[in-house]
C-alpha positions in Angstrom: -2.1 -5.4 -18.0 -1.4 -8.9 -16.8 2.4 -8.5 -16.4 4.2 -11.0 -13.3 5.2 -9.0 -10.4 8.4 -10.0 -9.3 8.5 -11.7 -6.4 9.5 -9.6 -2.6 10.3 -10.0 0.7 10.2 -7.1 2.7 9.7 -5.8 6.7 6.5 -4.9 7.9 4.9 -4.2 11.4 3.8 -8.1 11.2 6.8 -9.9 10.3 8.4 -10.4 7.1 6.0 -9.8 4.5 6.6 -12.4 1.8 4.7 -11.8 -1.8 5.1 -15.8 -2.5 3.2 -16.5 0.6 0.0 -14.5 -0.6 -0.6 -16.4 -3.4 -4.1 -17.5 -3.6 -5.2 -14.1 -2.7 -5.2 -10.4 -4.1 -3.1 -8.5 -2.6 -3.9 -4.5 -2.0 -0.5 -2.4 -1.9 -1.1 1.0 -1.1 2.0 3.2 -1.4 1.5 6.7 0.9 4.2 9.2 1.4 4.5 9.7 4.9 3.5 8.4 8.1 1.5 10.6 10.8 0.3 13.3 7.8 -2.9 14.3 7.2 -3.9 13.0 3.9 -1.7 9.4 4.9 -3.9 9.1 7.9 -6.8 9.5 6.6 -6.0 7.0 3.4 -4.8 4.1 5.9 -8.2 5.2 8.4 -10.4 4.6 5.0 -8.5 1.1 4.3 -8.8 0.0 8.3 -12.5 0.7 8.3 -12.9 -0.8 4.9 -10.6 -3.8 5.9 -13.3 -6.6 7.1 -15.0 -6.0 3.5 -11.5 -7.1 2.1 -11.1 -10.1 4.7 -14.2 -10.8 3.5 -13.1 -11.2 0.0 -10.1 -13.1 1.1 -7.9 -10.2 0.6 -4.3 -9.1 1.3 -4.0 -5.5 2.4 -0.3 -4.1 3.0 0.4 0.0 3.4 4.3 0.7 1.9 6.2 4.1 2.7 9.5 4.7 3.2 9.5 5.4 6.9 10.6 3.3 9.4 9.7 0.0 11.0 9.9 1.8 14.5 7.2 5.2 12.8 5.4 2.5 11.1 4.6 0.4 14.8 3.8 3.8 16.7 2.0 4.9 12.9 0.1 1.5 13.2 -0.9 1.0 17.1 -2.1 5.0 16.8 -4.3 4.3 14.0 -5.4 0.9 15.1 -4.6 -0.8 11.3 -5.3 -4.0 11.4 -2.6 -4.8 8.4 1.1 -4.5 7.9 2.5 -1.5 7.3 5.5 -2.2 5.1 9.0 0.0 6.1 10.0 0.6 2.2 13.5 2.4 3.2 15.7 0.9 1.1 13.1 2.1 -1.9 13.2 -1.3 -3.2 9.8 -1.9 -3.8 9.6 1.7 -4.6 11.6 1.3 -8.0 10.0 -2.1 -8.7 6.4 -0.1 -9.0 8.4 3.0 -10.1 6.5 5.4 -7.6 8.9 8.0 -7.0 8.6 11.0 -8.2 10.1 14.8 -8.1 7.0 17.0 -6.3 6.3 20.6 -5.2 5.9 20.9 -1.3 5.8 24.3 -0.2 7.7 25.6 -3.1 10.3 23.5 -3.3 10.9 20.3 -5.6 11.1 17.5 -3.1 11.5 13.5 -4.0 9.2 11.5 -2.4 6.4 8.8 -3.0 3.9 9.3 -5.3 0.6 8.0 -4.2 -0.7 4.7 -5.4 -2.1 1.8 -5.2 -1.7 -2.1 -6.9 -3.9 -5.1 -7.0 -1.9 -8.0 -7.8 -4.4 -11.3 -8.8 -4.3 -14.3 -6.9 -1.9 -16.1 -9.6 0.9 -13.4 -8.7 0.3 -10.6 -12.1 -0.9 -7.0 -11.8 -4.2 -6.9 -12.3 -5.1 -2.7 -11.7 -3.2 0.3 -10.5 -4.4 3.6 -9.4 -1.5 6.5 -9.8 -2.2 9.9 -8.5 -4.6 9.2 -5.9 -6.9 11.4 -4.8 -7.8 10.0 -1.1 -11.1 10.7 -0.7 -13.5 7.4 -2.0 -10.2 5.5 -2.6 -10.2 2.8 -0.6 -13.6 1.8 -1.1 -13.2 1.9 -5.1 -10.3 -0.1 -4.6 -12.8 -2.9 -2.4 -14.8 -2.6 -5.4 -12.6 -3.3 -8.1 -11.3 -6.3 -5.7 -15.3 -7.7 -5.5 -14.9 -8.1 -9.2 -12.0 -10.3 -9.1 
């Protein structure tokens, strides 16, 4: 699985976040369906306690969802995340990692993001995903994966 990963620009709750400019570093995109939800919060708590680890390993670590910059800044000062949230509403970067999918929420078949996570190498290719996520123990298999790099 060492395919290129297109190249992105996108806002986030630090500035523009620019792919390009992380080069040199892996790069950590977690995808989460919702901002201010239980199993979102607890996902982006797990990466912001985990997140010196990653520094550590010279790391990039960037949240996507499809909420807005504005819920993402009052997501992000709440939860005291160190990294960008990125405000996905366009679902741009949502088709390019194809993480949209139909689900079941209280019944009723709703579209939404499905949870997941990329690594992306420091030459700019894909080097792991995680679909399906299960939150619990996530981020810190992901740091794990990322020591091995």
């Amino acid at each position: 699985m060492t395919q290129r990963v297109k190249t992105f620009e996108a806002e986030s709750t630090h500035g523009r976040f620019r792919l390009a400019d992380q080069l040199g570093h892996p790069v950590v995109l977690y995808f989460y369906p919702k901002d201010n939800t239980p199993g979102c919060t607890t996902e982006g708590a797990q990466f912001r306690d985990l997140y010196p680890k990653f520094l550590k390993l010279g790391a990039v670590v960037a949240g996507v969802s499809r909420d807005s910059l504005k819920s993402h800044g009052a997501f992000s000062e709440k939860m005291d995340f160190p990294f960008p949230l990125i405000s996905d509403d366009d679902e741009a970067l949502c088709k390019q990692f194809d993480v949209i999918r139909m689900k079941n929420m209280y019944g009723k078949q709703v579209r939404g993001i499905e949870r997941s996570t990329f690594v992306i190498g420091r030459d700019g290719t894909l080097v792991r995903e995680w679909r399906k996520v299960k939150v619990p123990g996530h981020a810190h298999e992901v740091l794990e994966f990322v020591k091995t790099l």
